[in-house]
C-alpha positions as CSV (number, residue, x, y, z in Angstrom):
1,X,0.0,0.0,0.0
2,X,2.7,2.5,0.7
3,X,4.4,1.1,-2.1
4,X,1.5,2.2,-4.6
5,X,1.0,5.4,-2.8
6,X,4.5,6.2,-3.4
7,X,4.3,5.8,-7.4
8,X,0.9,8.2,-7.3
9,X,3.2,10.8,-5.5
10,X,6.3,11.2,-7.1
11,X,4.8,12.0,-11.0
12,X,2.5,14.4,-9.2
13,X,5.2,16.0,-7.1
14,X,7.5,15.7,-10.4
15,X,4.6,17.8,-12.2
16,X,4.6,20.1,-9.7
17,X,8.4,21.0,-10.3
18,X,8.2,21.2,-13.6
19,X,5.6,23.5,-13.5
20,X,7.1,25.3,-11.3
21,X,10.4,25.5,-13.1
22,X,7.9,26.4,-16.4
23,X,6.7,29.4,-14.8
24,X,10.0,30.7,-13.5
25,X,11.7,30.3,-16.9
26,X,7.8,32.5,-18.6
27,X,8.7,34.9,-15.9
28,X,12.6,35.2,-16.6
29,X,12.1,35.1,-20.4
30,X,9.6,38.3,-20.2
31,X,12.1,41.4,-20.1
32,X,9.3,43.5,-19.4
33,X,8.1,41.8,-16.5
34,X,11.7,41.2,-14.9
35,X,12.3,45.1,-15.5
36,X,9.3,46.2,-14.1
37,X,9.7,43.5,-11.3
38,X,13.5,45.0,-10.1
39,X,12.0,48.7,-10.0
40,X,8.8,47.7,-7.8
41,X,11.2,45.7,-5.6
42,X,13.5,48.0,-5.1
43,X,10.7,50.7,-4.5
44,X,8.8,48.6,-1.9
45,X,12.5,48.1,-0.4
46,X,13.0,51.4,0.1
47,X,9.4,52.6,1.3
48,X,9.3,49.4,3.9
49,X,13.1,50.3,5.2
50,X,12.3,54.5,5.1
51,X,13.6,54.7,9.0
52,X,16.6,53.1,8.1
53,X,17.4,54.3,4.9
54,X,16.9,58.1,6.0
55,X,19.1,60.1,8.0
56,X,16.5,62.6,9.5
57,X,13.2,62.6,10.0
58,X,10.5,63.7,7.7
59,X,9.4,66.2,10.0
60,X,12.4,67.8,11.4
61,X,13.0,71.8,10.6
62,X,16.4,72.9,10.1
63,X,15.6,76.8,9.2
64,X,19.2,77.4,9.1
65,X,19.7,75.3,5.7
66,X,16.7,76.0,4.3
67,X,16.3,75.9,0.3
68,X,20.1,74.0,0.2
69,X,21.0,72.1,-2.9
70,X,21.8,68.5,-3.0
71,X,25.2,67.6,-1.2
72,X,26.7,64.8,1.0
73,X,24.9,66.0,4.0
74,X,21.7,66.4,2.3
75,X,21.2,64.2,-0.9
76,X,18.3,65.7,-2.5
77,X,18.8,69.2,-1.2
78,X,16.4,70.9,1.3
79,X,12.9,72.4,0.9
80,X,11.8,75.9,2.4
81,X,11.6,75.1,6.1
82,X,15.2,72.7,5.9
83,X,13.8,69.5,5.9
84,X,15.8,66.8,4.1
85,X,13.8,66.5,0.8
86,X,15.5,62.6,0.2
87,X,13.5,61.7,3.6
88,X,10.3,63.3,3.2
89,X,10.7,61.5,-0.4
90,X,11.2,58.0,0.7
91,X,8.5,58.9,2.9
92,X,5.9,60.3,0.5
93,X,6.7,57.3,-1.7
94,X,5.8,54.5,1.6
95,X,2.4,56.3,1.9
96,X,2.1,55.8,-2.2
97,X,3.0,52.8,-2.0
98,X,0.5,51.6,1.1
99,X,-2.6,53.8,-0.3
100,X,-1.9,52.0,-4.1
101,X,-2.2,49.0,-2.3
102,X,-4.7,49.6,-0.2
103,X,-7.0,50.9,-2.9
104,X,-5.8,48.3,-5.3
105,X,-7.2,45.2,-2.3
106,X,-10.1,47.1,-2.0
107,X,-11.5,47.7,-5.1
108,X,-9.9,44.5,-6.5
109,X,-12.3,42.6,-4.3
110,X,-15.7,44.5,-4.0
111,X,-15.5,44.9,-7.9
112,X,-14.8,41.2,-7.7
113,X,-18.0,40.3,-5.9
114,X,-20.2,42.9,-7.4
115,X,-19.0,41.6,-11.3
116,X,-20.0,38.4,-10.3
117,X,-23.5,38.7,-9.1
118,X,-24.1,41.1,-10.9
119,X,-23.4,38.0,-14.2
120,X,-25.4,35.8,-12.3
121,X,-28.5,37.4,-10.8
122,X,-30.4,40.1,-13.2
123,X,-31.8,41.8,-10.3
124,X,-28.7,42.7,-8.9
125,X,-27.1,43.2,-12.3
126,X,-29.7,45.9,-13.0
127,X,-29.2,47.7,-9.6
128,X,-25.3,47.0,-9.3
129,X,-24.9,48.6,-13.3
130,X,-26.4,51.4,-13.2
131,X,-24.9,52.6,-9.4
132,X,-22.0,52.2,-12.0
133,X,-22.9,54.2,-14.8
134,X,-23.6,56.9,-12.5
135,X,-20.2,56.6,-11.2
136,X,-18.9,56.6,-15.0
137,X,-20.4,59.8,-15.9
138,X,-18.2,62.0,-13.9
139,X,-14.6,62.2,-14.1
140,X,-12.4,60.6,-11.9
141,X,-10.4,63.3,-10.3
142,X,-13.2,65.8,-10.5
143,X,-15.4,62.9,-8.3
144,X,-12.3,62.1,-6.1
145,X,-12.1,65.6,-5.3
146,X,-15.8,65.8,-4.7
147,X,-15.5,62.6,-1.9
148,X,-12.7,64.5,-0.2
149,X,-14.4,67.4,0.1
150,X,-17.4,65.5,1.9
151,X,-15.0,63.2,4.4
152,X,-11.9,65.5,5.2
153,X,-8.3,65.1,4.0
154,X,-6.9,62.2,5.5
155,X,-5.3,59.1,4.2
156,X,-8.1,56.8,5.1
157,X,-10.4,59.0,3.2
158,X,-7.9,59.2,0.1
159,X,-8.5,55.3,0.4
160,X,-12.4,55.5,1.0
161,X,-12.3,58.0,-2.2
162,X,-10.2,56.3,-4.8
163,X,-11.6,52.5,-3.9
164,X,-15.1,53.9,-5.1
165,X,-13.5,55.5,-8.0
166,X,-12.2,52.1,-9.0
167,X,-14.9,49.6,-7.8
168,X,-17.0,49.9,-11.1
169,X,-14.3,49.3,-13.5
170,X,-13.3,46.2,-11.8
171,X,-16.9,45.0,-11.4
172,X,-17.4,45.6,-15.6
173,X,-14.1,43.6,-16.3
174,X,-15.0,40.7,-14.1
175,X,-18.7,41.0,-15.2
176,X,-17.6,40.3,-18.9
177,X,-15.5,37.1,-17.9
178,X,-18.2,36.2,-15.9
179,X,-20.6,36.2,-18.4
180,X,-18.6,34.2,-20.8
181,X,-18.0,31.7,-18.2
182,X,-21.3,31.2,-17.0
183,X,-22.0,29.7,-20.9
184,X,-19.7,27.5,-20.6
185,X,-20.9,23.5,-21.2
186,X,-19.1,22.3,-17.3
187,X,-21.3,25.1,-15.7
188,X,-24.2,24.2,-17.2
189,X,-24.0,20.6,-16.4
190,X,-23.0,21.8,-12.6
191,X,-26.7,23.5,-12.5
192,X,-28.0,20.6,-14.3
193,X,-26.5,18.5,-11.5
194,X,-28.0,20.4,-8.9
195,X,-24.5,22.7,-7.5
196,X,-25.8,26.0,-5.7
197,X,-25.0,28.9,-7.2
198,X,-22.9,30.1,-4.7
199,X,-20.4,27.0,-5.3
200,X,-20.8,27.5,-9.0
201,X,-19.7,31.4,-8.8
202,X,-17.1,31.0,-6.1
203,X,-15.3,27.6,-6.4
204,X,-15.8,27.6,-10.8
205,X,-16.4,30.9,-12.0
206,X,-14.4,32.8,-10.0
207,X,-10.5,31.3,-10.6
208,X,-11.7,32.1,-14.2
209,X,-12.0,35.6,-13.8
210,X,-8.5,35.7,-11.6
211,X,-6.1,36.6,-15.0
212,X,-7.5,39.9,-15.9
213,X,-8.3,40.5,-12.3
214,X,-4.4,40.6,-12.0
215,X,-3.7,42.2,-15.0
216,X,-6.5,45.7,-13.9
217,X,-4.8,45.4,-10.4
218,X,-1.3,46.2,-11.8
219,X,-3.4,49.7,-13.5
220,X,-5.2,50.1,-10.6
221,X,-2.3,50.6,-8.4
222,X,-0.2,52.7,-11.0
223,X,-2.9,54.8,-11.1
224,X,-4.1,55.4,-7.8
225,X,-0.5,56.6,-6.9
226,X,-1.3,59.0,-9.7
227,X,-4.1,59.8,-8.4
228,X,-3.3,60.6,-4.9
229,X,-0.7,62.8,-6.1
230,X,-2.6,65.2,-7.9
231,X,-5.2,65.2,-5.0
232,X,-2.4,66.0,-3.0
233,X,-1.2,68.7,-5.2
234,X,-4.6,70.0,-5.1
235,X,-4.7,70.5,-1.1
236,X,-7.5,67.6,-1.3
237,X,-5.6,64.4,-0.5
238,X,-2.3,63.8,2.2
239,X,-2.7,67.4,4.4
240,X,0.7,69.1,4.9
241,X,3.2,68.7,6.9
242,X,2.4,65.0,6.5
243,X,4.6,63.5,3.2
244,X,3.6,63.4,0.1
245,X,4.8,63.1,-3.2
246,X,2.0,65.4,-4.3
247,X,2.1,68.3,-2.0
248,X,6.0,67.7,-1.7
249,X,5.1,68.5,-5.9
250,X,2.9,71.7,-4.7
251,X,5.5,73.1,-2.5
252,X,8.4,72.9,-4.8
253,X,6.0,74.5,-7.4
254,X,6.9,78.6,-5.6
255,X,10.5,77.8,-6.2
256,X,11.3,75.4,-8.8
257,X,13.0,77.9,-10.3
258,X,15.5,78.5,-8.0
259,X,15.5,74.8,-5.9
260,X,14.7,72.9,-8.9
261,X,15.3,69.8,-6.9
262,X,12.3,70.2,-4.8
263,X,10.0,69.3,-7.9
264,X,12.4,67.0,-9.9
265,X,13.0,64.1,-7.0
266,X,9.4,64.1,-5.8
267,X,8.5,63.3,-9.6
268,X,11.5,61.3,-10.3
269,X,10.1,58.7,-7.5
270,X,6.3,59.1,-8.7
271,X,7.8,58.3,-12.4
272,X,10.0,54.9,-11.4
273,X,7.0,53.2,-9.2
274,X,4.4,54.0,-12.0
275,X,6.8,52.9,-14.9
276,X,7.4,49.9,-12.7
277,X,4.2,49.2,-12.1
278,X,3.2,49.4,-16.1
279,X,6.3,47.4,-16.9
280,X,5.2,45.1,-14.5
281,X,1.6,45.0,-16.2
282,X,2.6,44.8,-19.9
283,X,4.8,41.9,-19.0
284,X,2.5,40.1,-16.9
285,X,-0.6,40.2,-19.1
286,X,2.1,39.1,-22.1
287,X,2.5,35.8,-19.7
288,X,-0.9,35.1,-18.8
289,X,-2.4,35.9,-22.0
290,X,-0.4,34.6,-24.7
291,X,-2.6,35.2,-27.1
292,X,-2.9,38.5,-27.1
293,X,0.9,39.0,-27.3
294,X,0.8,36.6,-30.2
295,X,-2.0,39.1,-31.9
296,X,0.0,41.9,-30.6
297,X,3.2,40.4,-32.4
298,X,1.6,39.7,-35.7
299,X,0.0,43.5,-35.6
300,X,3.3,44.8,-35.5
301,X,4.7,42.2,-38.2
302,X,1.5,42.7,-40.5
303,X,2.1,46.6,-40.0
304,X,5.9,46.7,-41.1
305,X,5.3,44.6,-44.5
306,X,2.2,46.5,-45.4
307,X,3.2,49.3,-48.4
């Protein structure tokens, strides 16, 4: 008996490795989505070890040396009340980083659950579709701004703000799957066979709706760093003294003519994480959609023999 249970093991455990090893090799093989894996790495590094890595704190005034340029002591130069700008940047870029993900968890799984009843019960699809039209007809800053103005600035409200921002294009995405899926010959024979719905939606229907779950996430988070930027800029997201990139952004905007560095770090660290992030994205949809790289490819090929 152990015998036999030993050769039912070891080709399953051997598939496991290989695709394990197959996955690696997708992963390694996609330049984008090593690239843009090294730049969010490094990024989260650096937010998660901002203590460390900084030699003052983001809040500490040092009148004296107000408005220096970068040097030795002070990397990225100071701002107008002498605080280290490189610390109130690694700073501003940890609460980027924890808001993109925050909003990217939240709306990721509402939108999840709300795409999915809303493919399987008509009622709710009616109610559920048109909260997000509504939500579609204004823009997203402008509506972001409008949400701010109602809870206060505060990070948790940022969160509250940009998570309803994001909910209904999540919920449209896995809606589409979802209604593709729910066609599908296994799914009918599960209703024929009497499975509840809620096993149908949750243990078949949605792992199927998982790839371009990923895929939005990757957008989601780019932009709701964005995002929280230019609400910050606007004096309707992160409220000062607090880091931000954004209002770290505003206050360089009085002098970026003569401390050009107060503007031109913030933004450098707002450009890496959001070109990480799309690097990140591209590659990863390339890998779990191969055939939209394929039609992608042979666009591209079609294009350069055309006359």
């Amino acid at each position: 008996m152990a015998a036999h249970s030993e050769t039912v093991t070891a080709p399953t455990a051997l598939r496991r490795r290989e695709r394990r090893q197959l996955a690696v090799s997708r992963f390694l093989a996609n330049r984008l989505l090593t690239f843009g894996a090294v730049i969010l790495l490094v990024v989260v590094l650096l937010a998660a070890i901002a203590p460390v890595a900084t030699p003052y704190g983001p809040l500490q005034i040092d009148p004296v040396n107000r408005l220096k340029g970068p040097s030795w002591q002070h990397l990225f130069g100071t701002d107008n009340f002498g605080r280290d700008v490189f610390t109130r940047a690694v700073y501003g870029l940890r609460i980027s980083v924890a808001v993109g993900f925050a909003v990217t968890a939240i709306a990721s799984l509402i939108g999840m659950i709300v795409g999915l009843l809303s493919a399987c019960y008509s009622v709710l699809d009616a109610i559920f579709m048109r909260i997000c039209d509504g939500l579609f007809a204004f823009p997203s800053i402008l509506l972001a701004i409008s949400i701010m103005a109602a809870l206060g600035p505060h990070p948790g409200n940022v969160v509250i703000a940009l998570s309803i921002i994001f909910i209904p294009s999540v919920a449209r995405i896995i809606r589409s799957k979802a209604l593709v899926v729910r066609e599908l010959t296994y799914i009918e024979a599960l209703h024929a066979q009497g499975a509840s719905s809620w096993r149908i939606i949750w243990i078949h229907m949605a792992p199927n709706a998982l790839s371009p779950l990923i895929i939005q996430s990757t957008y989601i988070f780019a932009v709701s760093i964005l995002t929280e930027a230019s609400l910050s800029f606007l004096g309707a997201g992160i409220p000062s003294p607090s880091p931000s990139l954004g209002n770290m952004l505003y206050d360089g905007k009085a002098v970026i003519y003569n401390a050009w560095w107060m503007t031109v770090f913030p933004g450098s660290f707002l450009l890496l994480v959001v070109l990480g992030l799309n690097l990140f994205g591209d590659g990863l949809r390339d890998v779990l959609d191969p055939r939209a790289s394929r039609m992608k490819g042979g666009r591209r090929r079609g294009n350069k023999t055309s006359p």
